[in-house]
N, C-alpha and C positions, 0 to 999 in steps of 0.2 A: 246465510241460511235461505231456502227454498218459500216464498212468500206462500202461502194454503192458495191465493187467485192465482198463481203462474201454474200449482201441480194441480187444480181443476183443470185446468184445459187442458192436460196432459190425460185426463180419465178417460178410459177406455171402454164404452160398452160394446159389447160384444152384440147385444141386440139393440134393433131402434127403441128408444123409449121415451115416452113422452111427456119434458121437462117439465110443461107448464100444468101439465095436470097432476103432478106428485104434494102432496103435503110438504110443509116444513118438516128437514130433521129434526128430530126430537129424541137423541139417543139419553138417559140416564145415567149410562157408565159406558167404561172401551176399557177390553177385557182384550192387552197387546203381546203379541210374541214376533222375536225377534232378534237381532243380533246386534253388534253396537250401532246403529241406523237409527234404533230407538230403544237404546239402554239408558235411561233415566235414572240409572243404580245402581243394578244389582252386579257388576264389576268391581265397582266400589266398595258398596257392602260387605264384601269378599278380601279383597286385595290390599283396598284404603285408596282416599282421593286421589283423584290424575291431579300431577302437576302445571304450574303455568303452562300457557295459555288458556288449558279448558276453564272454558267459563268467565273468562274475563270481559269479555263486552256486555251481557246481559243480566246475569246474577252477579256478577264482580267477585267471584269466589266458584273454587272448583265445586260442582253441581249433579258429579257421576256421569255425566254427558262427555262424551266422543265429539265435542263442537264447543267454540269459543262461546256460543249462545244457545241460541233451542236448536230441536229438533224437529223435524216432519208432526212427528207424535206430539209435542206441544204444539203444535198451530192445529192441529188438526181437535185437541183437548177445547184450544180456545176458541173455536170455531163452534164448537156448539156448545159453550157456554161452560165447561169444565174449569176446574183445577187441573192443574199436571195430575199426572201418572207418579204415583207412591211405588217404584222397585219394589216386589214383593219379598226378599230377602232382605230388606230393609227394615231394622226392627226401631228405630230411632224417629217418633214424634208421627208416623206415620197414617193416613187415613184412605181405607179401601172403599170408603161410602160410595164413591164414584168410578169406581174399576181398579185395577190392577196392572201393572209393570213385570213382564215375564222374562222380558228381552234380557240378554247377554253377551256383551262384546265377546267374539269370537264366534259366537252359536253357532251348530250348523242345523241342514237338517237332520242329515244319520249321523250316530255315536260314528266317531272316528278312535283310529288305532292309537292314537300320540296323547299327551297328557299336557298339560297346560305350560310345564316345563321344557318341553322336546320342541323338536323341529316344527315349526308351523305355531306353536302357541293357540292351537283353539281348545275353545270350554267345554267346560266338562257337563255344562247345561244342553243338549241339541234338542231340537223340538219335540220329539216325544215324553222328554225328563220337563219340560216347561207346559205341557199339557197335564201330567201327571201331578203338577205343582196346581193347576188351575183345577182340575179335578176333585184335589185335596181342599183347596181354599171349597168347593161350589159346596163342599158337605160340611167342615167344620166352619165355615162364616154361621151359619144358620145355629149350626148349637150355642155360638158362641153370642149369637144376638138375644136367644132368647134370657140369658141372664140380665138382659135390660140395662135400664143407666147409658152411663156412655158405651157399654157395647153396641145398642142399635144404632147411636151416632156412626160411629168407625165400618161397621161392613154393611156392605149390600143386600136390603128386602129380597127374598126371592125371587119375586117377578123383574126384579130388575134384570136378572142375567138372559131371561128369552126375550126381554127390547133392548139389551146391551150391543153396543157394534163393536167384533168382534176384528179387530188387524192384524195383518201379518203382511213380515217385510226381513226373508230371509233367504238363503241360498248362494250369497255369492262367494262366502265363506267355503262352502262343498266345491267350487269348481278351482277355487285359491289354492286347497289343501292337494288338490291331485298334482296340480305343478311344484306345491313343496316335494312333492314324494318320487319329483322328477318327469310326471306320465306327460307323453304330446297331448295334443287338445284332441287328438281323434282317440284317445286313451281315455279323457274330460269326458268327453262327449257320449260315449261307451256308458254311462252310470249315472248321464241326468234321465233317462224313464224312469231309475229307481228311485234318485230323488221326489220325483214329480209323485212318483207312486205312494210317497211314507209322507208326503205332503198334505198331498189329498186327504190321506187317511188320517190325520189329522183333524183335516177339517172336518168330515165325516162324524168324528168324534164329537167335534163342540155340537155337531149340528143333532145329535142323537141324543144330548143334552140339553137342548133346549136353544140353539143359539141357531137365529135367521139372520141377522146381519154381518155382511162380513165384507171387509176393506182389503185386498190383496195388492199388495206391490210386487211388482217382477222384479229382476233384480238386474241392477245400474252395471256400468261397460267396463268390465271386469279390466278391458284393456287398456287401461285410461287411469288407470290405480300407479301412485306414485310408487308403490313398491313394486308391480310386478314390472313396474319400465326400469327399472334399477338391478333387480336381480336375477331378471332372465336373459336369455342371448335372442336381441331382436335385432334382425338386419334390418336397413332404410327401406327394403323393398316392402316389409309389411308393417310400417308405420304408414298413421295417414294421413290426409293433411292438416289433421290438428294433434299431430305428434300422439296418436293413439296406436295401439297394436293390434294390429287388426285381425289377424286370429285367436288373440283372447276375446276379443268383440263379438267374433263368430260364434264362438260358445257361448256365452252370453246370450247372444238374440237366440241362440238352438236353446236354452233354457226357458227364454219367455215363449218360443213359440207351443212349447209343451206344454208350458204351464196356462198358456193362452186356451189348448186346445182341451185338458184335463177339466179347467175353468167351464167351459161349453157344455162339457158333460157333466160336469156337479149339476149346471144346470136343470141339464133334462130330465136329473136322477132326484131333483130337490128343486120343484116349479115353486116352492113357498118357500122359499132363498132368494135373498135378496144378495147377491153377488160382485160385487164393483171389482174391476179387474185395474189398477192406476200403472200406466205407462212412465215408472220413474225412472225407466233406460232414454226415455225422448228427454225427461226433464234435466238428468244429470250430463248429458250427452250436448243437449243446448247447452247449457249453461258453461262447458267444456269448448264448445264450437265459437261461441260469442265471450271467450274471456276479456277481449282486452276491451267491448265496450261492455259488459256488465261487472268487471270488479276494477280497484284499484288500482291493482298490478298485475302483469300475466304474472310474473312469479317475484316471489319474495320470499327472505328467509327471516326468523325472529330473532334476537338472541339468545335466547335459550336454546335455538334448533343449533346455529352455529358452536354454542357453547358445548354440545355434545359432541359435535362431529369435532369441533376442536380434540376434545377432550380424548377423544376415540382416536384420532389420527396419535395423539401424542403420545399416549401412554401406547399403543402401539411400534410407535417408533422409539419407544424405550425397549420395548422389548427383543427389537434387532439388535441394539446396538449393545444392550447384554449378553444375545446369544453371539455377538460374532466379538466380543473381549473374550467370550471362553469362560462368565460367570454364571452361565446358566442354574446354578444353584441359587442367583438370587431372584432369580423370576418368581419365585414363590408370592412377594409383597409387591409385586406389581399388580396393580386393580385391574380384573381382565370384562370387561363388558360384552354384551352378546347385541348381534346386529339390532 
């Protein structure tokens, strides 16, 4: 996991600003949207716990986290002095006094065509449906406090939501799903202004609500994604020299640069916004470039990972050797799994 000291140096302001004259952060809650990068739940809530490995080196039990341990979004909780993030579809022991978990593995930005079941498997949450959740909470937290008792414990004072810092850390899922659906990257490429577009608007949103803090991640080297190096056809000529593909990359950096340049103009449109734009393509991209002196291993498999692909190869190789005896009527009780 990303230590919060190695992804500050990675922050990106777009204008000079002057460090030593700023106050201490002192945020009260982080009101997060997002996709599994920083889903703390709400996959779970839904579907029910990931299995081993999630979670095993930190909480020692699966924890709704997309990581053996934290995430971005926890360090960045403990960093000013929080609790984690409570999954807002999480209805089990949960406390929103401190912000809210919007995030959901798969999100994207725009609703997509496919269902959670189909090709590509993204959710059915994309960022305007996790805005519309945060919208709902900003009006019913308030009625629900005034009944007192442990209500006011559990959700957030009003004021807390316009000094709340607001993060988002979304989109690489929108440029994943156009390669399930077959498109070239100049096909990708065609439909990130629109993204950037319902992104923005977004923000726009919180920010019409009372919200001046806001955390944005661009989003990490799409090309460098252990599935898309698996299931695409990439010739040697456009990998590079840390076995990335280099025209998923290029879409990738064609995303932040949009999203870099969108960023600029929030600004000019909202001078009482406070705006941090976090370079998490330099941080995941190092930490990619420098595998074999900052991890353990360049690659390793678990047993459990083995144990599926076993399982996959074999019950597979059952199934040829059914259809070429001529029993293809028994293929019925063979257990069929999906990539």
């Amino acid at each position: 996991m990303i230590p919060i000291w190695l992804l500050l140096i990675f922050v990106t302001f777009l204008q000079p600003i002057p460090i030593l004259s700023l106050p201490e952060c002192n945020f009260p809650a982080i009101f997060n949207f997002g996709d599994s990068n920083s889903d703390t739940g709400t996959l779970a809530a839904i579907y029910g716990q990931l299995p081993v490995p999630y979670g095993e080196t930190y909480f020692h039990h699966s924890a709704g986290r997309y990581s053996d341990g934290r995430l971005v979004i926890d360090f960045i909780a403990e960093g000013l002095g929080l609790p984690y993030l409570d999954a807002f579809l999480d209805s089990m022991g949960t406390n929103f006094s401190h912000g809210v978990n919007y995030a959901m593995a798969g999100s994207t930005i725009r609703r997509q065509n496919t269902t959670i079941f189909q090709k590509g498997g993204y959710s059915p949450i994309p960022l305007e449906f996790q805005y519309v959740e945060f919208s709902d909470f900003l009006n019913k937290s308030q009625m629900i406090r005034e009944k007192g008792d442990v209500f006011k414990q559990l959700f957030p004072a009003k004021e807390k939501f316009s000094s709340a810092l607001y993060t988002f850390e979304i989109g690489h899922n929108d440029l994943t799903a156009g390669y399930d659906l077959d498109m070239t990257t100049e096909q990708v490429k065609a439909y990130v202004p629109d993204l950037i577009s319902q992104f923005t608007t977004t923000i726009k949103k919180v920010y019409a609500g009372g919200g001046r803090a806001f955390w944005i991640h661009n989003t990490g080297p799409v090309g460098c994604l252990p599935y898309i190096l698996d299931t695409r056809v990439i010739t040697s000529a456009q990998m590079d020299k840390y076995g990335c593909a280099a025209p998923y990359n290029d879409v990738s950096q064609y995303f932040n640069q949009k999203l870099k340049e969108a960023i600029i103009q929030l600004r000019k449109e909202f001078p009482l916004a406070a705006i941090t734009y976090v370079d998490i393509y330099a941080v995941k991209y190092s930490l990619i470039a420098q595998a074999e002196k900052l991890g353990k291993f360049v690659l390793c498999f678990r047993w459990i990972e083995i144990a599926i692909f076993a399982r996959r190869v074999i019950f597979r190789l059952v199934w040829v050797v059914f259809i070429w005896l001529g029993h293809s009527r028994l293929i019925w009780c063979v257990p069929q799994l999906s990539d």
